[in-house]
Backbone as CSV, one residue per row, in Angstrom:
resi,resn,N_x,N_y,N_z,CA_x,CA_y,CA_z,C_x,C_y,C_z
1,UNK,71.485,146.402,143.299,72.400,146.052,142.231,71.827,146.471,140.881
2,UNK,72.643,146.955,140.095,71.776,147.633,138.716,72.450,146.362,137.396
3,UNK,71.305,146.242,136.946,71.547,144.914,135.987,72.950,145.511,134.602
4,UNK,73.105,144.609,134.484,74.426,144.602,133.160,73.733,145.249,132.164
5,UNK,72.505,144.634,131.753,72.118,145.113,130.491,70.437,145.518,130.961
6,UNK,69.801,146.161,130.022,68.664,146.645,129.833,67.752,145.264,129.701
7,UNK,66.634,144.769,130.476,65.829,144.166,129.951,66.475,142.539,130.587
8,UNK,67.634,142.625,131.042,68.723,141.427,130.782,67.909,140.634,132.464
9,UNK,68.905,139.641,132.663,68.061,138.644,133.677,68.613,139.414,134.567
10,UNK,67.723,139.447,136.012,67.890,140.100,137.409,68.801,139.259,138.237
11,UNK,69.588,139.511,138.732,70.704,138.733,139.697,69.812,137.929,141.008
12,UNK,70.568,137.366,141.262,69.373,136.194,142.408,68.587,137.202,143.356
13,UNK,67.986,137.072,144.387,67.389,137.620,145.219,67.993,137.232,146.932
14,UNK,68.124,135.959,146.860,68.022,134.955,147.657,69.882,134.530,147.630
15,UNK,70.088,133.698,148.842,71.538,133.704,149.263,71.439,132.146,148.169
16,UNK,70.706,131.374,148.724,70.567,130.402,147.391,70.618,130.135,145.952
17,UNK,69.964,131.295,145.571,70.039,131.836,143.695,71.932,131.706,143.743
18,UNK,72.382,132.361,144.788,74.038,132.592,144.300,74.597,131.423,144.041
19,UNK,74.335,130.326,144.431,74.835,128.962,144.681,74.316,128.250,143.004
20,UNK,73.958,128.750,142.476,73.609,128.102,141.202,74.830,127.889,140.589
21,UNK,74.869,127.009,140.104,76.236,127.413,139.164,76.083,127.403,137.822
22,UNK,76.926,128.462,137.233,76.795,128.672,135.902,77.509,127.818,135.080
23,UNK,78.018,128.323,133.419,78.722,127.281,132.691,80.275,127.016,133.132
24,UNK,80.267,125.737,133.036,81.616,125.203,133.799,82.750,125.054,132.921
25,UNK,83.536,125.828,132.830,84.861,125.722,132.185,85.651,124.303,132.667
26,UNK,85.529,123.327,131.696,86.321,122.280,131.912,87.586,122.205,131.525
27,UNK,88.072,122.644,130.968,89.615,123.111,130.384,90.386,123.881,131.736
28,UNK,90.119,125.370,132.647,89.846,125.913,133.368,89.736,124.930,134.260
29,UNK,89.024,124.444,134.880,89.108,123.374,136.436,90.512,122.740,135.806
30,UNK,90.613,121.597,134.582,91.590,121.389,134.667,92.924,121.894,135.183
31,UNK,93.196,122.880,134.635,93.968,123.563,134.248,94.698,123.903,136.063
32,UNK,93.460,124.544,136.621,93.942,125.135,138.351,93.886,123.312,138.673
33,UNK,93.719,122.557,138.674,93.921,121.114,139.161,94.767,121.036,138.935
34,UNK,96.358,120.894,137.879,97.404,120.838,138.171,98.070,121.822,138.545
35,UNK,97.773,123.368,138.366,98.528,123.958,138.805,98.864,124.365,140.136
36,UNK,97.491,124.010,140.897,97.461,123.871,142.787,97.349,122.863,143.384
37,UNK,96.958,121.726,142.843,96.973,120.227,143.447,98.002,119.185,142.776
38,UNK,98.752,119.623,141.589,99.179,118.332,140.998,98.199,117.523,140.389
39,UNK,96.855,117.872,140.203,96.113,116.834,139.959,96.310,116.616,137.818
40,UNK,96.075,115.487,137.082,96.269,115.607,135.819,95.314,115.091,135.454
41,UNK,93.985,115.729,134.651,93.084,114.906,134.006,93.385,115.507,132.250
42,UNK,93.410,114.011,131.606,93.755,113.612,130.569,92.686,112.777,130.190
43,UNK,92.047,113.274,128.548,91.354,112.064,128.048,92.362,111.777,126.691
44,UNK,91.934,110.445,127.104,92.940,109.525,125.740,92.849,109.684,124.269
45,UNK,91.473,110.158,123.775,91.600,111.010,122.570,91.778,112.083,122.237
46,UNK,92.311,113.046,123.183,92.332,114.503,123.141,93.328,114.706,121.902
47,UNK,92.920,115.777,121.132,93.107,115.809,119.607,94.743,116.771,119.475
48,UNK,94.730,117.105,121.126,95.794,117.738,121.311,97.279,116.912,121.143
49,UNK,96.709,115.668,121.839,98.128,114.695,121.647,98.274,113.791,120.219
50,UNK,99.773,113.578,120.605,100.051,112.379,119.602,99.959,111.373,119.779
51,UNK,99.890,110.326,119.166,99.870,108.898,119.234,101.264,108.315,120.336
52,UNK,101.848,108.412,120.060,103.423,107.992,121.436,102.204,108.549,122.794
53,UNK,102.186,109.935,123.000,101.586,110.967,124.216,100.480,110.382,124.514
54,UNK,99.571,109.478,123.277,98.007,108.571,124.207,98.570,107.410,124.124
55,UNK,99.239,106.771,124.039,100.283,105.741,124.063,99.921,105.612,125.584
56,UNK,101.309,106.360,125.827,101.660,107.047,127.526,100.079,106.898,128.449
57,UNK,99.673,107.660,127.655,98.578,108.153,128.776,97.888,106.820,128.803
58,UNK,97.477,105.911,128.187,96.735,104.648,128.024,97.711,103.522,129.082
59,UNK,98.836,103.686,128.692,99.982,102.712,129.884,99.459,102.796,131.327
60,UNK,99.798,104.346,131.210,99.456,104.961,132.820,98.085,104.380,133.875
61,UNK,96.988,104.925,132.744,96.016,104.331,133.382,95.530,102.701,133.342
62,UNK,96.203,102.184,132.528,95.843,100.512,132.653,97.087,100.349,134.017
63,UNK,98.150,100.865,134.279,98.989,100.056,135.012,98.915,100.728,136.667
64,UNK,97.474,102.248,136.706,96.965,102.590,138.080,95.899,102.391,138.117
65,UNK,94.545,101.824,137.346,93.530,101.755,137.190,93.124,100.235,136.865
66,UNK,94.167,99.402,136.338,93.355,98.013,135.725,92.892,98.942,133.982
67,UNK,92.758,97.438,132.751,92.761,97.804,131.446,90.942,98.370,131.578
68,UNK,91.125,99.021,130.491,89.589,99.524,130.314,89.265,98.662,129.606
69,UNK,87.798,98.762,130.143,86.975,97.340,129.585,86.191,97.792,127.993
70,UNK,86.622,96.948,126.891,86.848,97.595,125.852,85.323,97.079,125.057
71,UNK,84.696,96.537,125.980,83.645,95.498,125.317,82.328,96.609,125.197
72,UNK,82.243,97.549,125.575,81.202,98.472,125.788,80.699,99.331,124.380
Protein backbone atom coordinates (compact mmCIF):
# COMPACT_ATOMS: atom_id res chain seq x y z
CA UNK A 1 0.00 0.00 0.00
CA UNK A 2 1.72 3.41 -0.82
CA UNK A 3 1.05 6.01 1.94
CA UNK A 4 -1.27 9.25 1.19
CA UNK A 5 1.35 11.53 2.00
CA UNK A 6 5.17 11.67 2.23
CA UNK A 7 6.54 11.07 5.69
CA UNK A 8 2.64 10.64 6.77
CA UNK A 9 1.59 7.62 9.29
CA UNK A 10 1.91 3.94 7.74
CA UNK A 11 -1.49 2.09 7.50
CA UNK A 12 -1.81 -0.84 10.12
CA UNK A 13 0.22 -3.90 9.48
CA UNK A 14 -1.87 -6.26 11.36
CA UNK A 15 -5.74 -7.33 10.77
CA UNK A 16 -6.14 -5.70 14.31
CA UNK A 17 -4.54 -2.10 13.59
CA UNK A 18 -7.81 -2.06 11.09
CA UNK A 19 -10.20 -2.39 13.94
CA UNK A 20 -9.06 0.84 15.56
CA UNK A 21 -11.42 3.25 15.18
CA UNK A 22 -10.92 6.58 14.10
CA UNK A 23 -12.83 10.03 14.77
CA UNK A 24 -16.47 9.34 15.24
CA UNK A 25 -18.89 11.45 13.47
CA UNK A 26 -21.70 11.88 15.92
CA UNK A 27 -24.03 13.92 13.85
CA UNK A 28 -23.36 11.06 10.98
CA UNK A 29 -24.25 7.87 13.30
CA UNK A 30 -27.11 9.96 14.13
CA UNK A 31 -28.17 10.79 11.17
CA UNK A 32 -27.97 6.76 9.42
CA UNK A 33 -29.87 5.88 12.94
CA UNK A 34 -32.94 7.39 11.72
CA UNK A 35 -32.61 7.01 8.39
CA UNK A 36 -32.22 2.91 8.59
CA UNK A 37 -33.52 2.10 11.99
CA UNK A 38 -36.01 4.83 12.92
CA UNK A 39 -33.85 5.35 15.71
CA UNK A 40 -34.01 9.43 17.10
CA UNK A 41 -31.28 10.72 19.30
CA UNK A 42 -32.01 14.19 20.46
CA UNK A 43 -30.26 16.27 23.13
CA UNK A 44 -32.51 18.75 24.89
CA UNK A 45 -30.25 21.70 24.44
CA UNK A 46 -29.38 21.32 20.95
CA UNK A 47 -29.02 24.96 19.76
CA UNK A 48 -30.74 23.73 16.69
CA UNK A 49 -34.22 23.70 18.34
CA UNK A 50 -36.70 25.97 19.73
CA UNK A 51 -38.06 26.24 22.95
CA UNK A 52 -41.89 24.60 21.98
CA UNK A 53 -39.29 21.63 19.90
CA UNK A 54 -37.21 21.03 23.63
CA UNK A 55 -40.48 21.47 25.15
CA UNK A 56 -41.56 18.29 23.07
CA UNK A 57 -38.50 16.60 23.34
CA UNK A 58 -38.36 16.98 27.35
CA UNK A 59 -42.35 15.61 27.47
CA UNK A 60 -41.25 12.68 25.44
CA UNK A 61 -38.57 11.57 27.48
CA UNK A 62 -40.05 12.19 31.02
CA UNK A 63 -43.34 10.34 29.83
CA UNK A 64 -40.80 7.05 28.19
CA UNK A 65 -38.04 7.37 30.54
CA UNK A 66 -39.38 8.72 34.09
CA UNK A 67 -38.40 12.85 34.92
CA UNK A 68 -34.68 13.51 34.89
CA UNK A 69 -33.26 13.77 38.07
CA UNK A 70 -32.55 17.45 38.22
CA UNK A 71 -30.61 17.43 41.56
CA UNK A 72 -27.17 16.65 39.96
Amino acid sequence: MARPLPHGPMPPRCALGRTVPTTIEAEAIKRNGWRDHGLLVIAVDDPRLGWDERALVRALGDKLYGRKDTAR
